[in-house]
PASEBA-1860 file (N, C-alpha, C; in nm, 3 decimals):
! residues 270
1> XXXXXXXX> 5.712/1.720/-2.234/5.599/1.648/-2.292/5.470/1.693/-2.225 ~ 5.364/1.744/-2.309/5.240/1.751/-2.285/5.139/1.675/-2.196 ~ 5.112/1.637/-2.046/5.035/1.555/-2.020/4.892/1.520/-2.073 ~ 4.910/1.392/-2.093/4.775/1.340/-2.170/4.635/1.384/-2.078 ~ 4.500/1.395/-2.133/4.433/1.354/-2.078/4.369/1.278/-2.001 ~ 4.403/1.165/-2.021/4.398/1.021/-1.962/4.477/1.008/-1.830 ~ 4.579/1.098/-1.826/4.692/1.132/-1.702/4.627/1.209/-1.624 ~ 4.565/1.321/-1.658/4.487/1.419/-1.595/4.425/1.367/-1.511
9> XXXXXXXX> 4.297/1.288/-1.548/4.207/1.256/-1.488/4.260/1.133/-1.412 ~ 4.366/1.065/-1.400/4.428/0.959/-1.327/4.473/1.041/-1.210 ~ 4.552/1.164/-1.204/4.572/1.255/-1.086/4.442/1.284/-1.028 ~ 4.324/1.316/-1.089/4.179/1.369/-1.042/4.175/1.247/-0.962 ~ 4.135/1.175/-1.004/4.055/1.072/-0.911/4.206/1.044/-0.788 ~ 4.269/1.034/-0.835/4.429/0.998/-0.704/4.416/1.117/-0.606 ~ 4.372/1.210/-0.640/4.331/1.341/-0.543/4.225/1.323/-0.447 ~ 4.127/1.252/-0.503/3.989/1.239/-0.503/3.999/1.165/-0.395
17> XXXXXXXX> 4.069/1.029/-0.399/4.103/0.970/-0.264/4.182/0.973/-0.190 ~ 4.271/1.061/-0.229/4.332/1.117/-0.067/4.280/1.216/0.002 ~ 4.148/1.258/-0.064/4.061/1.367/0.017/4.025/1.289/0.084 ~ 3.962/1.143/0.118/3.866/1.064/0.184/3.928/0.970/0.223 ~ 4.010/0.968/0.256/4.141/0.867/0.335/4.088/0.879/0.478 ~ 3.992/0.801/0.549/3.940/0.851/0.700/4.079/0.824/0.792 ~ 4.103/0.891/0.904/4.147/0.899/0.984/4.180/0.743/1.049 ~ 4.295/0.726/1.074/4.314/0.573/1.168/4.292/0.582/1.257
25> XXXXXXXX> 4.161/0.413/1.312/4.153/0.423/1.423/4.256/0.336/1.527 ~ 4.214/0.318/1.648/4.314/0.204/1.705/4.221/0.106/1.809 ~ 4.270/0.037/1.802/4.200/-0.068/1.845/4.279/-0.099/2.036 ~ 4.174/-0.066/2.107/4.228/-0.113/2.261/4.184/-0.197/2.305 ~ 4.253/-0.316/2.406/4.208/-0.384/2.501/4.108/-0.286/2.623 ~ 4.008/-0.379/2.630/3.943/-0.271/2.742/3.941/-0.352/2.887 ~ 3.986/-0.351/2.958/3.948/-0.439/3.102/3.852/-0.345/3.189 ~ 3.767/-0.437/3.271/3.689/-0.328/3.365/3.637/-0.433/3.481
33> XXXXXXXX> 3.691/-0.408/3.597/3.698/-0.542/3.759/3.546/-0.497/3.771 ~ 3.442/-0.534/3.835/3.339/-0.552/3.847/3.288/-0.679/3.970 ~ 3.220/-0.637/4.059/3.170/-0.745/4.215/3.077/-0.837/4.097 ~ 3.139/-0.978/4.126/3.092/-1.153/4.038/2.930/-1.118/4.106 ~ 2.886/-1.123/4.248/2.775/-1.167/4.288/2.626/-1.066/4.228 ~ 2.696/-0.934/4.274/2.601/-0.845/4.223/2.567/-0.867/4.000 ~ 2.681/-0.929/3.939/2.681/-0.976/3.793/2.583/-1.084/3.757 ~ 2.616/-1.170/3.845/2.594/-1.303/3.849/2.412/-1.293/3.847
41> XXXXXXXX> 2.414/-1.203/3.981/2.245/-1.218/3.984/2.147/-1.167/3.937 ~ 2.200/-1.028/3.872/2.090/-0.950/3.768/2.132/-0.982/3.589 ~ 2.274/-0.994/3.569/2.307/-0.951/3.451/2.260/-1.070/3.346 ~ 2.193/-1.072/3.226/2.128/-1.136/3.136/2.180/-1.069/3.010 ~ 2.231/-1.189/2.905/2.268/-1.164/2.822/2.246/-1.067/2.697 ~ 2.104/-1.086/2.712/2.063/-0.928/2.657/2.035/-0.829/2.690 ~ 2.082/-0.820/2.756/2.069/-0.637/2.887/2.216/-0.601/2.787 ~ 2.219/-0.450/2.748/2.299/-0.386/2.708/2.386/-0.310/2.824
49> XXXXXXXX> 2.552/-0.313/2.805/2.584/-0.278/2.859/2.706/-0.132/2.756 ~ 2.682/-0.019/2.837/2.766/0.059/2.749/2.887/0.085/2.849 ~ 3.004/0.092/2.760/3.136/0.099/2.760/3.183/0.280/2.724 ~ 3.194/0.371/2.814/3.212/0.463/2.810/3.360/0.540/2.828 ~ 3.415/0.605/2.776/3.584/0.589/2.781/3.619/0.738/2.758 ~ 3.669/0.794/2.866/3.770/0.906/2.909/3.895/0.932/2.925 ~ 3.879/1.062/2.853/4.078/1.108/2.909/4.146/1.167/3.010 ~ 4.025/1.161/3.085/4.078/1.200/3.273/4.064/1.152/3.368
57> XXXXXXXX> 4.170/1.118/3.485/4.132/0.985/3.567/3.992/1.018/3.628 ~ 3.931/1.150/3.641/3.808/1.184/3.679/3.672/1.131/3.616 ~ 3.692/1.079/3.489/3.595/1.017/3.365/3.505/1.161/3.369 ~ 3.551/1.284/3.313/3.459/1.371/3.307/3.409/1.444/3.168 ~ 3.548/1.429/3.146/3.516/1.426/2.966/3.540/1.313/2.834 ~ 3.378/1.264/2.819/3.417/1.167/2.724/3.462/1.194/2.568 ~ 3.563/1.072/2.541/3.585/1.089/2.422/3.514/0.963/2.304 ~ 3.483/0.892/2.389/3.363/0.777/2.299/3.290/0.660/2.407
65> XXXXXXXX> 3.208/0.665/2.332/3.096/0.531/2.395/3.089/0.431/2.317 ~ 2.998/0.319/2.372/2.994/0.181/2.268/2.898/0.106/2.324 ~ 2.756/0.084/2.317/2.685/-0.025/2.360/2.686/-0.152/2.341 ~ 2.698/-0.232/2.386/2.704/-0.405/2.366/2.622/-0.462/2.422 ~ 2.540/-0.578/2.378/2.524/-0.669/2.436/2.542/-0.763/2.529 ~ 2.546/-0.795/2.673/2.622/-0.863/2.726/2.685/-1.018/2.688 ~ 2.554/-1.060/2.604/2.603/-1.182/2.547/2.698/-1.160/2.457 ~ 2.717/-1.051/2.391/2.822/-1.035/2.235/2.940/-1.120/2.197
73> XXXXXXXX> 2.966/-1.159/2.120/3.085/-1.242/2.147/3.263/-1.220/2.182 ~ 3.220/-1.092/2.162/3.342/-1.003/2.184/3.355/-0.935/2.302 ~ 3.285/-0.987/2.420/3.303/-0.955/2.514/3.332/-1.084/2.607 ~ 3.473/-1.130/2.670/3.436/-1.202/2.793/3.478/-1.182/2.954 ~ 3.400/-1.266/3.014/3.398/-1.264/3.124/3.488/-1.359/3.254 ~ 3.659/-1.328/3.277/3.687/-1.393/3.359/3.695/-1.342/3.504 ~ 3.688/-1.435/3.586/3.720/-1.456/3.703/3.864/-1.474/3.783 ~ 3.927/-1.348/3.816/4.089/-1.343/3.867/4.086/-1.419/3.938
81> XXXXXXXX> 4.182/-1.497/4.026/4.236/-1.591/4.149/4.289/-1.470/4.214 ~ 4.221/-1.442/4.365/4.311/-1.370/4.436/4.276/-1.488/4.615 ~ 4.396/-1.417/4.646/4.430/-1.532/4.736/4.395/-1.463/4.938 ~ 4.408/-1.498/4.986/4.404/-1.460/5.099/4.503/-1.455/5.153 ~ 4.555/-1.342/5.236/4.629/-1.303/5.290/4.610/-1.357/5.493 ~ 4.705/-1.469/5.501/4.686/-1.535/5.650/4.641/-1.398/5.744 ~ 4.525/-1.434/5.808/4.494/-1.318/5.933/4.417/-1.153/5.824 ~ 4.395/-1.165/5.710/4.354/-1.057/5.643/4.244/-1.086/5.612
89> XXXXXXXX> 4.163/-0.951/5.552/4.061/-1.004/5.472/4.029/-1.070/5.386 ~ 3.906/-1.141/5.365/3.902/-1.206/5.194/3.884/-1.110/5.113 ~ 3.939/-1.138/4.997/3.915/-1.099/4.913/3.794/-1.053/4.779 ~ 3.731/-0.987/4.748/3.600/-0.963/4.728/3.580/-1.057/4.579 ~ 3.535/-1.130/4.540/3.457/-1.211/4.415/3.412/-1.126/4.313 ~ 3.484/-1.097/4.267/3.536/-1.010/4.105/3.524/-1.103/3.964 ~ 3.460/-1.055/3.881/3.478/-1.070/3.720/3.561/-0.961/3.668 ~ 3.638/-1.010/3.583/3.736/-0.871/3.497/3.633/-0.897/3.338
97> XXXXXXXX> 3.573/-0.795/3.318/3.487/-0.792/3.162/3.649/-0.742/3.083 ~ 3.643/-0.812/2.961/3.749/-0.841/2.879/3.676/-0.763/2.741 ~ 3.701/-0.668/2.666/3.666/-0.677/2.514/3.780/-0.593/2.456 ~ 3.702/-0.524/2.314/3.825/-0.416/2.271/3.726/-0.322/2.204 ~ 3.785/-0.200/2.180/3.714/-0.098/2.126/3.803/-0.049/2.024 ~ 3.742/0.004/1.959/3.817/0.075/1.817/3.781/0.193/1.801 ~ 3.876/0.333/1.803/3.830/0.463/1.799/3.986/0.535/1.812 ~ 3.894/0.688/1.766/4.054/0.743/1.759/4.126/0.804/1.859
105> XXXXXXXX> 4.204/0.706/1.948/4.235/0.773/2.070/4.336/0.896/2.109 ~ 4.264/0.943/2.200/4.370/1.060/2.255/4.552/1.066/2.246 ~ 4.569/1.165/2.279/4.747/1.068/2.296/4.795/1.065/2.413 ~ 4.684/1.094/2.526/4.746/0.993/2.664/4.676/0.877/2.712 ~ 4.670/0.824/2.828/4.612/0.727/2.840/4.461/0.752/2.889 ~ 4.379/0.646/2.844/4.199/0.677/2.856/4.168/0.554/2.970 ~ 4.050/0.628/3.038/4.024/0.554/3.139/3.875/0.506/3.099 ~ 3.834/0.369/3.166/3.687/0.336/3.102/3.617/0.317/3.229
113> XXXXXXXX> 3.447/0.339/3.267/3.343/0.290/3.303/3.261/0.271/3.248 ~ 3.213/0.097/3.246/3.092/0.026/3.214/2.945/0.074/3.296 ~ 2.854/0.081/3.233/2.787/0.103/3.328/2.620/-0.054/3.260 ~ 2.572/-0.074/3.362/2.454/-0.190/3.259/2.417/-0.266/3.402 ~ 2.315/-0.329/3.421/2.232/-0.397/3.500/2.334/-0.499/3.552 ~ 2.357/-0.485/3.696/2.432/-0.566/3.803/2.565/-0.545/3.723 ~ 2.633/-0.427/3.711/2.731/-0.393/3.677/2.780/-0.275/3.786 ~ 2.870/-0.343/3.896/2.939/-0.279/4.009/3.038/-0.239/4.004
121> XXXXXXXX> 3.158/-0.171/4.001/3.278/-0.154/4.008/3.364/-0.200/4.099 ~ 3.432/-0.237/4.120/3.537/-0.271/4.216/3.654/-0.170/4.226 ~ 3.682/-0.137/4.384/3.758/0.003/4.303/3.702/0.098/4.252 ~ 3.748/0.182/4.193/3.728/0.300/4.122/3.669/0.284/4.032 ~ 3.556/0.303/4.001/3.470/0.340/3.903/3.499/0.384/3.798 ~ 3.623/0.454/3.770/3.702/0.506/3.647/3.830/0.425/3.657 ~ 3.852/0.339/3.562/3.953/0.239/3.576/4.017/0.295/3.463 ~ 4.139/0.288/3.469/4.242/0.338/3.371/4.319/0.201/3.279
129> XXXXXXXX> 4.293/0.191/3.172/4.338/0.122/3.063/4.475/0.102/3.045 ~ 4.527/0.049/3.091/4.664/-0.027/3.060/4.689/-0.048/2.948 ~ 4.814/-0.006/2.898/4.845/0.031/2.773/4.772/0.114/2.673 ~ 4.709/0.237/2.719/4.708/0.313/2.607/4.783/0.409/2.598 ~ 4.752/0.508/2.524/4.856/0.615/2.552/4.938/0.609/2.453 ~ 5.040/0.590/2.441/5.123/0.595/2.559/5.130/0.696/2.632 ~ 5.204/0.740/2.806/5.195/0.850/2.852/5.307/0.939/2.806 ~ 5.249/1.039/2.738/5.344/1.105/2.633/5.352/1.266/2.684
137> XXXXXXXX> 5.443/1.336/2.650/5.479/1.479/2.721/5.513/1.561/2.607 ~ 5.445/1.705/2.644/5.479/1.803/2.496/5.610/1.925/2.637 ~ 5.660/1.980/2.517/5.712/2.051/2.587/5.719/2.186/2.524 ~ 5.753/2.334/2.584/5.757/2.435/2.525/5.892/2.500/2.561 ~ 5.915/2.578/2.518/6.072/2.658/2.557/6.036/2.800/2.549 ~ 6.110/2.856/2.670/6.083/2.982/2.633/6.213/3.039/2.559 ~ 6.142/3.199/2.527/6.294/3.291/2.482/6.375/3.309/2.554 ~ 6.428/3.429/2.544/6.536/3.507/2.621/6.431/3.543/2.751
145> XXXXXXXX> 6.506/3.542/2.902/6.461/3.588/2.981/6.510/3.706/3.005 ~ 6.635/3.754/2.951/6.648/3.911/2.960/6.578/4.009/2.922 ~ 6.490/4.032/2.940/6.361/4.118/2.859/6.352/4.300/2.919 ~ 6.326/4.283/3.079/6.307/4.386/3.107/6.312/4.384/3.278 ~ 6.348/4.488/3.338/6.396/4.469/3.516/6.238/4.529/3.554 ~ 6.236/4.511/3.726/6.128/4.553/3.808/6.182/4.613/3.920 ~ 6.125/4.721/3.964/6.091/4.741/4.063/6.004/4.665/4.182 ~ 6.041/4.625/4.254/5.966/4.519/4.329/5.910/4.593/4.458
153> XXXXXXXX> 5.808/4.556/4.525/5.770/4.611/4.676/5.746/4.481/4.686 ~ 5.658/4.471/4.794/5.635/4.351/4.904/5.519/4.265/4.835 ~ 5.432/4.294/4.747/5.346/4.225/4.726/5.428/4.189/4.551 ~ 5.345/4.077/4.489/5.418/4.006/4.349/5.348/4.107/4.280 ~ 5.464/4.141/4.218/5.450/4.207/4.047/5.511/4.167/3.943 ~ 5.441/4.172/3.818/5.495/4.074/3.703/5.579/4.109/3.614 ~ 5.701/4.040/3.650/5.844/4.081/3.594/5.804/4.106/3.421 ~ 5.769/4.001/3.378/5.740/3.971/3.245/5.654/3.850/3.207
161> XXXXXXXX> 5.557/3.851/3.096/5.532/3.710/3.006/5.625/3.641/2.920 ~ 5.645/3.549/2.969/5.733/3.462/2.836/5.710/3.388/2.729 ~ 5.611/3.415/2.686/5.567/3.315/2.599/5.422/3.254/2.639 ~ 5.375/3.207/2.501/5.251/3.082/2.563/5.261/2.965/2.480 ~ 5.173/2.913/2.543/5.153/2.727/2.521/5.059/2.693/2.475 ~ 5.003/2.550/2.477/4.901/2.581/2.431/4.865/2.396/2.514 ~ 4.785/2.403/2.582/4.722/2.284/2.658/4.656/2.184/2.586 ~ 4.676/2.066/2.514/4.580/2.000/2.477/4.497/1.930/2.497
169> XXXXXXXX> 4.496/1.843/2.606/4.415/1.751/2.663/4.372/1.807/2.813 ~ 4.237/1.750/2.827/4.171/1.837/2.963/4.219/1.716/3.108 ~ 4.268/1.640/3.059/4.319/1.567/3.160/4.491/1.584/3.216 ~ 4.551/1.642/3.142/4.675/1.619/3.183/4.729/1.789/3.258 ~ 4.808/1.777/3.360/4.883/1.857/3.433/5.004/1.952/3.318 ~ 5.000/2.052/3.408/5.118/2.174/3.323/5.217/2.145/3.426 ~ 5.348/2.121/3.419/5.477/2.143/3.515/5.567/2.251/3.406 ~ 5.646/2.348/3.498/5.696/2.469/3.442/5.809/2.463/3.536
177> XXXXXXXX> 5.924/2.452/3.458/6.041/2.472/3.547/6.156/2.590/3.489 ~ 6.201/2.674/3.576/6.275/2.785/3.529/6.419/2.750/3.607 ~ 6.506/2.734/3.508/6.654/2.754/3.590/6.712/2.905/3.488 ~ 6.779/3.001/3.569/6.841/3.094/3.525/6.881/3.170/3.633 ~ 7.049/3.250/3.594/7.065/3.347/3.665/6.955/3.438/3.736 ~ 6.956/3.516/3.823/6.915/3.646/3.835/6.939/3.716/3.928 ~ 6.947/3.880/3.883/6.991/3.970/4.009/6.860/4.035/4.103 ~ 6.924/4.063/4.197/6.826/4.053/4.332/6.775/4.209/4.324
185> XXXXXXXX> 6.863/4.315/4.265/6.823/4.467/4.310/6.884/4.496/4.413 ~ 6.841/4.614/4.415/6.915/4.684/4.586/6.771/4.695/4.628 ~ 6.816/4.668/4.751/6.677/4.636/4.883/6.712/4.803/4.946 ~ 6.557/4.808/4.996/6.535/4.915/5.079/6.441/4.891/5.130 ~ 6.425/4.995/5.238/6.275/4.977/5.341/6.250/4.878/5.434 ~ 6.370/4.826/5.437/6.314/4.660/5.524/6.324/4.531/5.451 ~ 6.372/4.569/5.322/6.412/4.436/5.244/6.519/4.382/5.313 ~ 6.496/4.210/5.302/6.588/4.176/5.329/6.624/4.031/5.214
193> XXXXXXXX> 6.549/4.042/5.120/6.537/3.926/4.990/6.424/3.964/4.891 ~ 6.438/3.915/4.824/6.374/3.907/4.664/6.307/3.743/4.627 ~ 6.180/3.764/4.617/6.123/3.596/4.620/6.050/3.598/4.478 ~ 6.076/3.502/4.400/6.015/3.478/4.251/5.919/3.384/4.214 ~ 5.817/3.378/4.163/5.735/3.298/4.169/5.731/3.278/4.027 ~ 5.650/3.143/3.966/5.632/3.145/3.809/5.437/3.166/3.826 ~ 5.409/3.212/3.687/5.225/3.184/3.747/5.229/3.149/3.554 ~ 5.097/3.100/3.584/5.010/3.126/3.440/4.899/3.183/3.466
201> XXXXXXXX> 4.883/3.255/3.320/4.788/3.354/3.319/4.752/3.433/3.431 ~ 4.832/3.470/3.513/4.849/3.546/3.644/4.841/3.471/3.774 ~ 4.791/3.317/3.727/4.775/3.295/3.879/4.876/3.207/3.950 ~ 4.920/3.184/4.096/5.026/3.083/4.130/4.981/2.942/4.093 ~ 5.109/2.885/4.152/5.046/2.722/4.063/5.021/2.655/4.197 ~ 4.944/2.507/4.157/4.871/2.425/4.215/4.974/2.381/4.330 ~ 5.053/2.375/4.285/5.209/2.332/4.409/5.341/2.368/4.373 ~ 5.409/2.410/4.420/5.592/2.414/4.386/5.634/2.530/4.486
209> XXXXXXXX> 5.771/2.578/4.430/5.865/2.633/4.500/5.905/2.760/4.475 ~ 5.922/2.859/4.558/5.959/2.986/4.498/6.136/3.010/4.525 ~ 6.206/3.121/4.397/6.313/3.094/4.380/6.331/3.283/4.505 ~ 6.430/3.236/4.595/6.509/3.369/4.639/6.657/3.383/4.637 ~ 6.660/3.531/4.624/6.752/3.624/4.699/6.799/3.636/4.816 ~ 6.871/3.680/4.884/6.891/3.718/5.001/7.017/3.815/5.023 ~ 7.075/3.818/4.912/7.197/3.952/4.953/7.168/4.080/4.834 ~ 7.162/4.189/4.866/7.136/4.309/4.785/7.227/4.258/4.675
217> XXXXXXXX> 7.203/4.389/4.544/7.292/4.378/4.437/7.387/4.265/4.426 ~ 7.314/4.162/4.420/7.383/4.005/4.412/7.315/3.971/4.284 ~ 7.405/3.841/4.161/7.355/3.779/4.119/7.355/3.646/4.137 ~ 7.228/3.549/4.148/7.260/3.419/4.164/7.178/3.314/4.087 ~ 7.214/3.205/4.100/7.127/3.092/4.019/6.998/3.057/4.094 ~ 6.890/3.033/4.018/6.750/3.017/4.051/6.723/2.885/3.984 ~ 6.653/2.789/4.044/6.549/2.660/4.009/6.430/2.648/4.058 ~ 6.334/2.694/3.962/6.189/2.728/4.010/6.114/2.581/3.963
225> XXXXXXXX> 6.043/2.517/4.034/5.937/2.396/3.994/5.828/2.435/4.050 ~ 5.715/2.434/3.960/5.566/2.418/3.959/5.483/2.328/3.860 ~ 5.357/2.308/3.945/5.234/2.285/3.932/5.143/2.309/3.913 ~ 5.080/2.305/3.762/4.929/2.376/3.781/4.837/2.222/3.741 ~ 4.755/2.206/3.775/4.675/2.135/3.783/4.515/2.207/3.727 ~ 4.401/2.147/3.637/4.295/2.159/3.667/4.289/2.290/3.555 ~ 4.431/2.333/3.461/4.401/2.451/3.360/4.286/2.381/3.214 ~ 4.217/2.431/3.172/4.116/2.385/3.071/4.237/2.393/2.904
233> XXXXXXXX> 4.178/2.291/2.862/4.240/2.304/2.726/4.254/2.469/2.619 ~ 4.375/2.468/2.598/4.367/2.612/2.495/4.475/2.718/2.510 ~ 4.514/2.789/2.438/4.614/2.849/2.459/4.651/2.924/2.630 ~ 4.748/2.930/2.666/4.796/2.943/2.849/4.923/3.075/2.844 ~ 4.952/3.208/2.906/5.055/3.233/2.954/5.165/3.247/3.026 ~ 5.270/3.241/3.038/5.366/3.231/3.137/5.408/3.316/3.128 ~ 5.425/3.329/3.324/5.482/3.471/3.334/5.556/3.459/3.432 ~ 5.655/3.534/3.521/5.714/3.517/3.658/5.713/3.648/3.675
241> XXXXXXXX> 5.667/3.656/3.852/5.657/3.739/3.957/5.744/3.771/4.079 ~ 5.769/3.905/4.120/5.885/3.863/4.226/5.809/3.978/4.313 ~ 5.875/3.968/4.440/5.823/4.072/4.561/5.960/4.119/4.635 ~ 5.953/4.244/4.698/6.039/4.217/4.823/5.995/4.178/4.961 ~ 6.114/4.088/5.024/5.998/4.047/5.130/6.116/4.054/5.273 ~ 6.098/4.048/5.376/5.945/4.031/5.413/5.872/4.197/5.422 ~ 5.936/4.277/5.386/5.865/4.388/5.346/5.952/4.521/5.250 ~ 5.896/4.616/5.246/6.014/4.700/5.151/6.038/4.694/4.984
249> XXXXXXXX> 6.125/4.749/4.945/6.114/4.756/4.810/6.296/4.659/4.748 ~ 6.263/4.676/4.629/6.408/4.594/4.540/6.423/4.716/4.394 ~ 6.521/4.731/4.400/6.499/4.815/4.281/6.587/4.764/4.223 ~ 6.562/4.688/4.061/6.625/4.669/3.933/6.638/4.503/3.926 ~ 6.537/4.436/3.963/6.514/4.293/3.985/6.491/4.252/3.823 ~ 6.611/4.148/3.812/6.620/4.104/3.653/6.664/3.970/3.655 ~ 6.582/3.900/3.532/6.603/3.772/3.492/6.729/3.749/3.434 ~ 6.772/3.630/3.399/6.943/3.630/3.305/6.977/3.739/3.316
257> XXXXXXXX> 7.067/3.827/3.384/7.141/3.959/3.337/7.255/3.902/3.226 ~ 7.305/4.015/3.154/7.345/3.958/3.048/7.325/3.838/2.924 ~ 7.197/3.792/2.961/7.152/3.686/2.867/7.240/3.586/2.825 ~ 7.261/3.515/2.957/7.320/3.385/2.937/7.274/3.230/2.929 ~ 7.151/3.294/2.921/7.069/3.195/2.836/6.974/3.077/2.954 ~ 6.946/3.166/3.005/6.823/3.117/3.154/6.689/3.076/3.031 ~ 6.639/2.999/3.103/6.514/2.962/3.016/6.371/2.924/3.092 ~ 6.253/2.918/3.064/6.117/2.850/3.097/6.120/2.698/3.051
265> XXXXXX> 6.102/2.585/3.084/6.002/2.510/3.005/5.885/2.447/3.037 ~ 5.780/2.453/2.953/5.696/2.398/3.014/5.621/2.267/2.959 ~ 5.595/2.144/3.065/5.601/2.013/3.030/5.441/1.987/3.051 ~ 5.347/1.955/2.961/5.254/1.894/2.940/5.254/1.709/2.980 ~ 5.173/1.664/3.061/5.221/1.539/3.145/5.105/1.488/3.205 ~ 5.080/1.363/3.188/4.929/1.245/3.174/4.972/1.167/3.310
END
């Protein structure tokens, strides 16, 4: 059957608004601790206060703002009970500012600072939002690590790239963990082991562990954990490096021999 005209233009316009379907936002609780006395004595209900909200515990890159009113009605102001600890200090005279914001949040958790007339922080100045997020993890896999052997000397040379990733958020950490066979080479010159490192984009990571060797023409199991910290959002490579150490050469240093299925992964983590 022929579609009618009348059908036509019922798909047109049904098109029409799923072009303009805006994006969902979400709606967060915002808490932010703040010193009562320094509040108490400047802050006036019409002094604006803006609500500024980040995706790194650093608050360095924002992802939205919001000015309010202090009087607004959607904002309130309680006062926690904290208690004294016999023989300790008192405790400092705190307001917790209470509201909510609506926007399209990241997908880890966002941290907020208020900033507005007799508006102090308590604590950290970048207060992290309870319950957003959630704290959520991407992960990548690599291929085959059987790719290709090295010649090794004493300083790191790069066995191979395995793949890349791709970083999304400027707040969250890369962890890269490698379990797989591998053979050590035959040592010469003063070798007395084979040490493996993982890097991205050539460089070592922020913290972890390097995987060794220690008997010539040996194969053995490796568990490499790292840290990079502080990489900028956008596509990333992985690669692993090995040396002979503590001096000398390795000749025929290889990942999985026989490709039994050694792998990379790498965990994106808030």
């Amino acid at each position: 059957m022929k579609p009618t005209n009348s059908f036509l233009e019922m798909l047109k316009v049904l098109g029409t608004c799923l072009l303009f379907i805006p994006v969902a936002n979400a709606e967060i609780a915002a808490d932010y601790l703040i010193d009562r006395p320094s509040f108490n004595g400047t802050t006036r209900s019409t002094d604006n206060l803006t609500f500024n909200v980040y995706d790194d515990d650093a608050c360095t890159h924002l992802v939205f703002t919001q000015a309010k009113a202090a009087g607004d009605s959607s904002i309130s102001y309680e006062k926690p009970t904290a208690q004294k600890v016999k023989g300790g200090t008192a405790p400092a005279k705190a307001i917790l500012i209470h509201t909510s914001l609506t926007f399209t949040t990241p997908p880890g958790p966002v941290f907020l600072q208020v900033s507005g007339p007799g508006i102090l922080a308590l604590g950290d100045a970048c207060q992290v939002q309870v319950g957003t997020g959630p704290y959520r993890s991407r992960y990548h896999t690599s291929g085959s690590l059987n790719t290709t052997s090295l010649n090794a000397t004493s300083s790191y040379s790069q066995i191979d790239e395995f793949g890349t990733f791709n970083k999304e958020s400027v707040g969250s950490r890369i962890e890269v963990i490698m379990d797989s066979r591998a053979r050590s080479g035959t040592f010469g010159g003063g070798a007395s082991g084979v040490q493996f490192q993982i890097r991205i984009d050539g460089n070592p990571p922020t913290q972890g562990n390097v995987g060794a060797i220690t008997t010539s023409d040996t194969t053995d199991f490796l568990s490499i954990f790292s840290v990079f910290e502080g990489l900028a959002p956008g596509s990333h490579t992985v690669s692993v490096w090995a040396k002979a150490a503590p001096a000398g050469t390795s000749t025929g240093v290889l990942l999985d021999p026989g490709g039994w299925g050694g792998r990379i992964i790498v965990k994106e983590t808030y």
